[in-house]
Residue, then its C-alpha position, 0 to 999 in steps of 0.5 A: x713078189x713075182x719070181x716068174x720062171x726064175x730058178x730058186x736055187x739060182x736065185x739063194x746063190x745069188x742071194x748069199x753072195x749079196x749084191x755086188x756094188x760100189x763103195x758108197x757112203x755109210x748110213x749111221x743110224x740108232x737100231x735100238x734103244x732099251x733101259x733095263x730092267x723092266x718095271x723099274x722103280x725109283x732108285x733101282x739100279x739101270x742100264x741104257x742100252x742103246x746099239x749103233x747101226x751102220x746100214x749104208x754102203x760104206x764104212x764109217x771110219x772117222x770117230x764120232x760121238x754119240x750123245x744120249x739125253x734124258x728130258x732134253x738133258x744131257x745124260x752121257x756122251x759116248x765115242x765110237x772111232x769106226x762102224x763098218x758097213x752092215x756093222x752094229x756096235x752096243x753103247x751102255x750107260x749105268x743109271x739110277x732110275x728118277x720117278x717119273x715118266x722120261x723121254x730118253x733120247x740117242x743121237x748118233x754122229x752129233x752134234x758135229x755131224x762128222x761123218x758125212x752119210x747117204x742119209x743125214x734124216x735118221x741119226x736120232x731115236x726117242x723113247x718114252x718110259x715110266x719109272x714107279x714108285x717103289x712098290x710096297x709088295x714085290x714078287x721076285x717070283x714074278x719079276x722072272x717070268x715077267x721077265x722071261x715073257x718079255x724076252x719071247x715076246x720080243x723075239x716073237x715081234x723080232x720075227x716079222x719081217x716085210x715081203x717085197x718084189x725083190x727076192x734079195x730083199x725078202x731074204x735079207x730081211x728074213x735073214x735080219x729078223x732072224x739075227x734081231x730075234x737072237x739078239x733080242x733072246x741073248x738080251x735076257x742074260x743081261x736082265x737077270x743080272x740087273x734083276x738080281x741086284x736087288x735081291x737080298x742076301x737070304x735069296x741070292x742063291x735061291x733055286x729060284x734064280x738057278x732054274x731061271x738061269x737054266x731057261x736063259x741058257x736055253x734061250x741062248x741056245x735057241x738063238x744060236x739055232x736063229x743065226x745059223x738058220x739065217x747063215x744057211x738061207x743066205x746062201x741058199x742051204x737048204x739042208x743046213x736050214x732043215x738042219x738047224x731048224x730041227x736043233x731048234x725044234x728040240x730046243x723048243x720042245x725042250x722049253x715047253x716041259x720047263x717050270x719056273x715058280x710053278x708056273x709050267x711053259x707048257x703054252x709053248x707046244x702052240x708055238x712049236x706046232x706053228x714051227x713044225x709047220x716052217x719045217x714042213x715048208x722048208x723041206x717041201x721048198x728045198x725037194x722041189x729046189x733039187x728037182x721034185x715034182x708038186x706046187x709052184x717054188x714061188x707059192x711054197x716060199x711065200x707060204x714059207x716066209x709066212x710061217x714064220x711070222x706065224x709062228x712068232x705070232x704064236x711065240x708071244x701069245x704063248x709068252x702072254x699066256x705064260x705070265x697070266x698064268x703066272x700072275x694067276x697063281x700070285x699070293x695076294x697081300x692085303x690089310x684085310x679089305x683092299x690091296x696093299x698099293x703103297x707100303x704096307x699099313x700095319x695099323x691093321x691086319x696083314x693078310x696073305x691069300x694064296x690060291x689052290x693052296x691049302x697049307x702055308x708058310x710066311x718067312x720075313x728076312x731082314x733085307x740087307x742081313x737076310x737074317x730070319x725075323x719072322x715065321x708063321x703057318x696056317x692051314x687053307x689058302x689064307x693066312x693072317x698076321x696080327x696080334x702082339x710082338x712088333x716088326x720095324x719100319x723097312x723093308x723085309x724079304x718074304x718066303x712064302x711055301x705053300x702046298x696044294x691038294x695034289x701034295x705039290x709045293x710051290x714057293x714064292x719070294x719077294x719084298x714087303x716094303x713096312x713104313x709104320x710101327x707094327x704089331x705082329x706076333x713072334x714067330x711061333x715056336x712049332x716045328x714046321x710040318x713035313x716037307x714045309x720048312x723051305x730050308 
């Protein structure tokens, strides 16, 4: 990207008033496609998401359709009457997910071809996704920051954006990256709400599912700082950049010192340094935009524009880091010598091993009810359900309260999915000990 002895502030003014051309033809194309929730299972509730871009140099105003097809099916058609130039419109489809793996496949302006466009080539869009069996052990705990992770590693992948010769397309792309990385944090809103459906009555209003909503609102938050970012670069504001650069800072920070199921989001302090390191750039760049002496605009930009792709580097390996560690802390379930895969055989022992805990509680609910059917304690990091009583085939909500050697209590829930006849002891008639009950 040679700037030669161009000014840069000529150059961001430039750049927010965007260059000015003639009406051209519209250039309708498919931004993106995603079904949700993530680790679907069969029969599990779905959404298909698929968002419409116009990225042409004129309007789509004649209606057209939309048809989305699943295995080369038919699955839904939609209609959208009018697109404006650099516009994007959402479409959603409900669907019960069909195990298997799938091809899903969106085409835009078909089969009619109504609108005529600059490029005819990149109307349709294909992906591939694995539906699961339903699991004989689920943890919702899990399924949250799972979650959660994914959402920053998409914003993280979001934030990559190609540098060119052109100085107006390095900044509009910067500038769309920024937008994509906020679209992909408010997304998380729309995965709770899928996530949620299949939690039983007895774990609706769990603290669980409060704190998580919490973190959600703060991603929001973080994406607002995004689109002003990007609002403020556009036009070459510089003290607005720095401005909402450091809201975003504190946002930032604010997420690191989050807990959600025990797990700390404490990685993120990586990321937020990778960030520090933008806002150090941006102000070195916008000093020597007013006048001040030192390096090259050219070389600080470039050094700007590569930070922040940086740091949404660093954004998804925290977020990987966060959900290893996650799944690091996870109870595991066992028939006493192998995972439990599929439904859990209750011809044998259920054994439970939780890690770093020392005293533990299981609470079975029944599904659809959320009324109490079972409760156990042991001391030390397993426990074992066996003996006498019985348990039904079903599927059962679990609690698991759990404390460590430190005096910290850490809680998971879940579903355990029981397909034989059982033989597992009623529950114990002992109160529970201090500060262990959950209730």
């Amino acid at each position: 990207m040679r700037l030669g002895a161009v000014v840069f502030v000529g150059i961001f003014l430039l750049a927010g008033m965007g260059v000015q051309g003639q009406s051209g033809l519209p250039d309708l194309t498919i931004k993106s496609v995603k079904i949700s929730p993530g680790d679907l299972e069969e029969g599990q509730p779905a959404l298909i998401r698929a968002v419409i871009a116009n990225k042409g140099q004129g309007d789509a105003s004649g209606a057209f359709d939309v048809v989305f097809e699943l295995d080369g099916r038919e699955l839904a058609t939609r209609s959208l009457f009018e697109l404006k130039k650099d516009k994007t419109s959402e479409l959603q489809i409900p669907w019960q997910a069909l195990l298997g793996t799938h091809i899903l496949t969106v085409s835009v302006d078909a089969p009619f071809n109504s609108i005529r466009e600059s490029n005819e080539s990149n109307n349709k869009l294909s992906v591939q996704f694995t539906v699961l069996p339903v699991a004989g052990v689920r943890s919702f705990s899990f399924d949250l920051i799972k979650l959660l992770g994914r959402t920053l590693t998409e914003a993280g992948t979001a934030l990559h954006f190609q540098l060119t010769d052109n100085v107006f397309t390095s900044i509009d792309n910067a500038v769309n990256a920024m937008n994509d990385t906020a679209m992909a944090l408010r997304d998380a809103a729309v995965e709770l709400q899928l996530v949620r459906r299949a939690v039983p009555p007895a774990f609706a209003n769990a603290p669980l599912y409060k704190d998580a909503e919490a973190i959600i609102a703060l991603f929001d938050a973080i994406a607002e700082s995004f689109v002003r970012i990007g609002g403020t670069l556009s036009i070459g504001n510089f003290d607005g950049v720095l401005e909402n650069a450091f809201i975003l800072r504190r946002h930032l920070v604010e997420l690191s010192q989050k807990t959600l199921a025990g797990t700390s989001f404490a990685p993120m302090q990586s990321a937020l340094a990778q960030f520090d390191r933008v806002i150090a750039l941006a102000k070195e760049l916008r000093d020597l935009l007013k006048g001040a002496q030192g390096r090259s605009q050219y070389q600080v930009a470039v050094e700007l524009f590569n930070a922040f792709t940086a740091f949404g580097d660093e954004l998804s390996r925290s977020a990987r880091a966060i959900v290893q560690d996650a799944q690091s802390r996870l109870a595991r379930f066992s028939n006493g010598d192998e995972a439990i895969n599929g439904a859990y055989s209750t011809k044998r022992p259920l054994v439970i091993q939780w890690p770093g805990i020392i005293l533990m509680r299981l609470e079975l609910y029944d599904m659809a009810t959320g009324v109490p059917v079972y409760l156990s304690e042991e001391l030390g990091p397993t426990l074992e359900v066996m003996g006498t009583g019985a348990l039904a085939t079903g599927m059962y909500g679990y609690k698991l309260i759990g404390m460590t050697k430190h005096g910290v209590k850490r809680e998971e829930i879940g579903r355990l999915q029981v397909k034989q006849a059982s033989t597992i002891p009623p529950s114990r008639k002992h109160d529970a000990p201090m500060g262990m009950s959950g209730h």
